[in-house]
C-alpha positions in Angstrom: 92.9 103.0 77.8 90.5 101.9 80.6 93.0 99.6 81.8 95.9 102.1 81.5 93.3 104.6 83.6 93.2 102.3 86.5 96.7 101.3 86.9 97.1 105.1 87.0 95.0 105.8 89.8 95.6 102.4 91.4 98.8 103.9 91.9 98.3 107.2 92.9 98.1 108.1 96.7 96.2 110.5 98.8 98.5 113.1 100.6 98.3 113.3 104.6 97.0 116.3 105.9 99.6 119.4 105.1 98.1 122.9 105.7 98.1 126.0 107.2 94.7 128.0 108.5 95.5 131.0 106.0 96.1 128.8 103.0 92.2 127.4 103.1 91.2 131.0 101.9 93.6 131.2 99.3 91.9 127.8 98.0 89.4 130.2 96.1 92.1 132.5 94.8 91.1 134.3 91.7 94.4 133.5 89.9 93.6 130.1 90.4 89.8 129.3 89.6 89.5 132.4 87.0 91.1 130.2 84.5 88.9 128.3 82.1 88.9 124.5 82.0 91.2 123.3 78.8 92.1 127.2 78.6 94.5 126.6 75.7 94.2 124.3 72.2 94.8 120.6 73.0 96.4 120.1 69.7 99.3 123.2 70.4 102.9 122.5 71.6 103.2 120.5 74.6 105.8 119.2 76.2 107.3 116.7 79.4 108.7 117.9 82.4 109.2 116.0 85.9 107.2 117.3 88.7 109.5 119.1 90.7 110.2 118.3 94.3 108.4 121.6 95.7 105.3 120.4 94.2 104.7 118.8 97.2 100.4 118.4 96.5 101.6 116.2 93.2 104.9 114.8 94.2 103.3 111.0 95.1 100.7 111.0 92.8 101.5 107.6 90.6 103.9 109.5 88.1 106.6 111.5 87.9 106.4 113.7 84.8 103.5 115.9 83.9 102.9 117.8 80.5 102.6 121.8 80.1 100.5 123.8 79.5 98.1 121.9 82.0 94.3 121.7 81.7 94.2 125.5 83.3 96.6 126.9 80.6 99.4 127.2 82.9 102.6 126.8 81.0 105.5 128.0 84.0 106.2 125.3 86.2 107.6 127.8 88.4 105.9 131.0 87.9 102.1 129.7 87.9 101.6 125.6 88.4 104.0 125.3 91.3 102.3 128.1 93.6 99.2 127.7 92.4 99.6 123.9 93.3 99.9 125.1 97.1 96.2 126.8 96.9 95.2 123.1 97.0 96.4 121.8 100.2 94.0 123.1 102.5 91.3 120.6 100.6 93.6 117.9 100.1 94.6 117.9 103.9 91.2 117.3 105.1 91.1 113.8 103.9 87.4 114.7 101.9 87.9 112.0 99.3 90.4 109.4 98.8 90.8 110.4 95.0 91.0 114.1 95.6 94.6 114.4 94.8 93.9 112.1 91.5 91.4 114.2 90.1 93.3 117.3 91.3 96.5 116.6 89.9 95.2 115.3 86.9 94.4 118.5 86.1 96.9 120.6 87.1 100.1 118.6 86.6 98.1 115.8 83.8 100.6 112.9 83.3 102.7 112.7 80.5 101.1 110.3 78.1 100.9 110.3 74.1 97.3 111.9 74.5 95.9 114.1 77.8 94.3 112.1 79.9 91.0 114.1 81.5 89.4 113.0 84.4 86.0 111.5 83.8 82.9 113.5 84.9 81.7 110.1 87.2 85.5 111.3 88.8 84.4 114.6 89.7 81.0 114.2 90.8 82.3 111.7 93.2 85.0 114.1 94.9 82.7 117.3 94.2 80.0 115.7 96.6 82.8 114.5 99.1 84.9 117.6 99.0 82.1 120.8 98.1 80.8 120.5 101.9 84.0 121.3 103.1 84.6 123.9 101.0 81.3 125.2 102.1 81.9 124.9 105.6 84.8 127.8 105.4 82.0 129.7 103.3 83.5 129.0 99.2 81.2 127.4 96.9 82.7 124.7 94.3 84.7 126.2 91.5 83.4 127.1 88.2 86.6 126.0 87.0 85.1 122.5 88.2 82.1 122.0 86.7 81.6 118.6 86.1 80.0 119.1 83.2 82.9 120.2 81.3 84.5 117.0 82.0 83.8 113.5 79.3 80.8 111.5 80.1 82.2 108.6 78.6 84.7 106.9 80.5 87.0 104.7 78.0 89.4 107.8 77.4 89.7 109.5 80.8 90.4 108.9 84.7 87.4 107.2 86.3 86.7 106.5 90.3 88.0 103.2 91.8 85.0 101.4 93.3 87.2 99.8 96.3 87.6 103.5 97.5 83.3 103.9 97.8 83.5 100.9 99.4 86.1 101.6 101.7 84.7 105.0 102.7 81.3 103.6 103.4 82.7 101.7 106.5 84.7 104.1 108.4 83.2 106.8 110.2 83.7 110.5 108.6 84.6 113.9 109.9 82.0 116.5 108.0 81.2 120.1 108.4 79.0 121.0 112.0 78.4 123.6 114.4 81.0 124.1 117.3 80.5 121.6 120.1 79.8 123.6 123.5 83.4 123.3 125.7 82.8 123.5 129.3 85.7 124.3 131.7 85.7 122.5 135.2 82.3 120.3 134.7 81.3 118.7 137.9 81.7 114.9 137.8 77.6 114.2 137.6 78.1 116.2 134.3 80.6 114.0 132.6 79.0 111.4 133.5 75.9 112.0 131.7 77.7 112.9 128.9 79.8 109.8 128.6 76.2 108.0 129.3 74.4 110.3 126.7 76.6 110.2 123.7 78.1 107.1 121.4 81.6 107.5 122.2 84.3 109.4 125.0 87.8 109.6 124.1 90.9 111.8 125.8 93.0 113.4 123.1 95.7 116.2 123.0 95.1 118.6 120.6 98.1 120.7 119.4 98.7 123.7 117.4 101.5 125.1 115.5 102.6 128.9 116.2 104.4 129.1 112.4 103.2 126.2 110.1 105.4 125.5 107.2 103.9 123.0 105.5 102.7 120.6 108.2 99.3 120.4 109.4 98.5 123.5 111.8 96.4 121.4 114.2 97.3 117.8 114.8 96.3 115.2 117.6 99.5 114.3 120.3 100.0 110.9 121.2 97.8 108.1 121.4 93.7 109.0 121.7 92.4 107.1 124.7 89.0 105.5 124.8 86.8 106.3 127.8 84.0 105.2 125.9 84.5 103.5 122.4 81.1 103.0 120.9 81.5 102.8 117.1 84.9 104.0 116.9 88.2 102.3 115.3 91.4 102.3 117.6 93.6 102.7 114.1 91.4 105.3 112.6 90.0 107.7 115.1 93.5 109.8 115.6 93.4 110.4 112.0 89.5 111.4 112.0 89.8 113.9 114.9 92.5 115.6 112.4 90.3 115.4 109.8 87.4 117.1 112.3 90.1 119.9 112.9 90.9 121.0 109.6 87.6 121.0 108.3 86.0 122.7 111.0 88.8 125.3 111.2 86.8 127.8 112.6 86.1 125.8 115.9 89.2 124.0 116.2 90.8 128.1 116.2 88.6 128.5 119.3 90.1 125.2 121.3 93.8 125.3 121.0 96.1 128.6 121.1 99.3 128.6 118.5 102.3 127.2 119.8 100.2 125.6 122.7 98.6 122.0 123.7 95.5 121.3 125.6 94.1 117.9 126.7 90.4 117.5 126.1 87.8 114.9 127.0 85.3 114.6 124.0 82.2 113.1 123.5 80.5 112.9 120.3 78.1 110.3 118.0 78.6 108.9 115.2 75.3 109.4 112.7 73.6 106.7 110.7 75.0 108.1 107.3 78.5 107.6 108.9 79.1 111.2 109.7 81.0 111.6 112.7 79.9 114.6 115.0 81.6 116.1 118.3 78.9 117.4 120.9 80.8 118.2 123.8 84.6 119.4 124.9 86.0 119.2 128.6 89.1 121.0 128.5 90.9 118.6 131.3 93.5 120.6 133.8 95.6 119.1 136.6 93.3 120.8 138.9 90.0 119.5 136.9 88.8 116.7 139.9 85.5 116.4 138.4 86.9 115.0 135.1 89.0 112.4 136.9 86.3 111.0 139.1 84.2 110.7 136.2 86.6 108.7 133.9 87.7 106.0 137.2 84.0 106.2 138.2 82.7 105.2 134.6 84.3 101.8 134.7 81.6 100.6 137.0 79.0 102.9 136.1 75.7 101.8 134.8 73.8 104.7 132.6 
C-alpha cells in the first residue's frame, strides 16, 4: 500500500494560485472546521462519485473519483463538499507546501479505493509547519479539525510526504509572512541607490489587481520581472514568488495596488539564510519619477 501511496501522490499536482481577498476569511468558516475528523463510521455505506468539474481545489489532484461521506462527514457533493471545497483556495493559492492540495483533498474528496486512504500524520506535520504561518499571518490559528495527532503514525496504510518535494523546497527561495515594507513615492536618486547597494536583490515588477475576482488570483505580477539587481534570485522562479509574497501578505499587498488598477514598482528585498524571502523597500515608479530612472542607468557602473 506504500507503493500504491506514492504513485498517488506522485501524481497529484499543486494548484496555481486561485483566490479572492474575502475568501481567505472564509478559510476558518465554522461550517467547515466545526466538523470532527472521521465524523461518521468508517465501516457505514459509502459510495463512488467523480469529482465534479466545479470542484476546482480537487479537480487535478491524481484521480478522478472520490468516495462520500468524506473524512469531515460530508455526504452532498453539491450541498456541503463542493462549497466547502472553495474555503480552501485562499491556502492552496499561496503556494505554502507543494503537498497542500494532497493532504487537503485527501480529506475532503478521499480517492476512491477498496479501503480510505488517510493521510499520514509525518503528511500533516510537514504542510501544518509550511502552511500554519500563513494562516497566522491573516490572524487564524491551525484547525482543530487538523490536528495531526488524529492522523496514523504508521505510514504503510496512509498518504506519506514525498522526499523530492523537501528537497526541492530547500533550494528555492520562499515567500513567508513579514511586516509591510516601507513604499516611498518620488525617492531621490542617492536614495535608490543605497537601497539597491544595501539590499540582496532590486527587481522592477508590475503588480496588478482585479476589481471582481472570480476565481483567478486577485493580485498577480504583469509581464516579465526585470532584474536591476539579481543577487540570489532565479529568473524562472521570482515572478511566481512575488505572487506568492502577495497573497500571503494580503494585508500589505491591499495597501500597494488599487482594484481594477496596475502600478509599476521598484523592490528591493533580501533573501534570509533559512531561505525566506523578505521585501524591505517599495518605489512606486511614475513617468514623472526621474530619480528612479537615474538610479537604475546609474547602477550599471556603480560601485557600493
Amino acid at each position: 500500500m506504500r507503493g500504491a501511496s506514492k504513485r498517488l501522490l506522485s501524481s497529484s499536482c499543486v494548484l496555481p494560485g486561485l483566490c479572492q481577498l474575502f475568501l481567505m476569511a472564509a478559510l476558518l468558516a465554522v461550517a467547515l472546521f466545526a466538523s470532527p475528523l472521521l465524523a461518521f463510521d468508517l465501516g457505514q455505506s459509502t459510495r463512488c462519485v467523480t469529482i465534479p468539474n466545479q470542484m476546482k481545489v480537487c479537480k487535478d489532484v491524481g484521480y478522478s473519483e472520490m468516495r462520500l461521506p468524506n473524512f469531515l462527514g460530508h455526504s452532498s457533493l453539491e450541498g456541503e463538499v463542493v462549497p466547502r471545497s472553495e474555503d480552501w483556495r485562499p491556502l492552496l493559492q499561496t503556494g505554502c507546501h507543494p503537498q497542500a492540495q494532497a493532504f487537503l483533498c485527501s480529506i475532503i474528496a478521499p480517492v476512491c479505493l477498496d479501503t480510505f486512504i488517510q493521510p499520514c500524520r509525518s503528511l500533516c506535520v510537514a504542510v501544518r509547519d509550511s502552511c500554519a504561518p500563513v494562516l497566522a499571518c491573516q490572524g487564524h490559528p491551525w484547525p482543530e479539525a487538523l490536528n495531526c495527532d488524529r492522523f496514523p503514525a504508521e505510514e504503510d496504510m496512509c498518504l506519506t510526504p514525498l522526499a523530492k518535494f523537501s528537497h526541492f523546497m530547500k533550494d528555492l527561495p520562499k515567500a513567508v509572512c513579514q511586516k509591510c515594507p516601507s513604499v516611498e513615492v518620488a525617492p531621490a536618486m542617492k536614495t535608490v541607490i543605497g537601497a539597491f547597494c544595501h539590499h540582496d536583490f532590486a527587481v522592477t515588477a508590475k503588480l496588478h489587481r482585479l476589481r471582481h475576482p472570480a476565481g483567478e488570483p486577485e493580485f498577480q505580477v504583469e509581464g516579465r520581472v526585470e532584474f536591476i539587481r539579481q543577487g540570489p534570485l532565479l529568473p524562472y522562479d521570482t515572478r511566481h514568488l512575488l505572487r506568492d509574497w502577495l497573497l500571503i501578505n494580503l494585508s500589505c499587498a491591499g495597501a500597494l495596488v488599487r482594484p481594477g488598477r496596475s502600478q509599476l514598482y521598484v523592490l528591493t528585498g533580501s533573501v534570509q539564510p533559512d531561505g525566506s524571502f523578505a521585501l524591505v523597500r517599495f518605489f512606486p515608479w511614475h513617468k514623472k519619477d526621474t530619480g528612479i530612472a537615474l538610479a537604475t542607468r546609474k547602477w550599471k557602473h556603480h560601485r557600493c
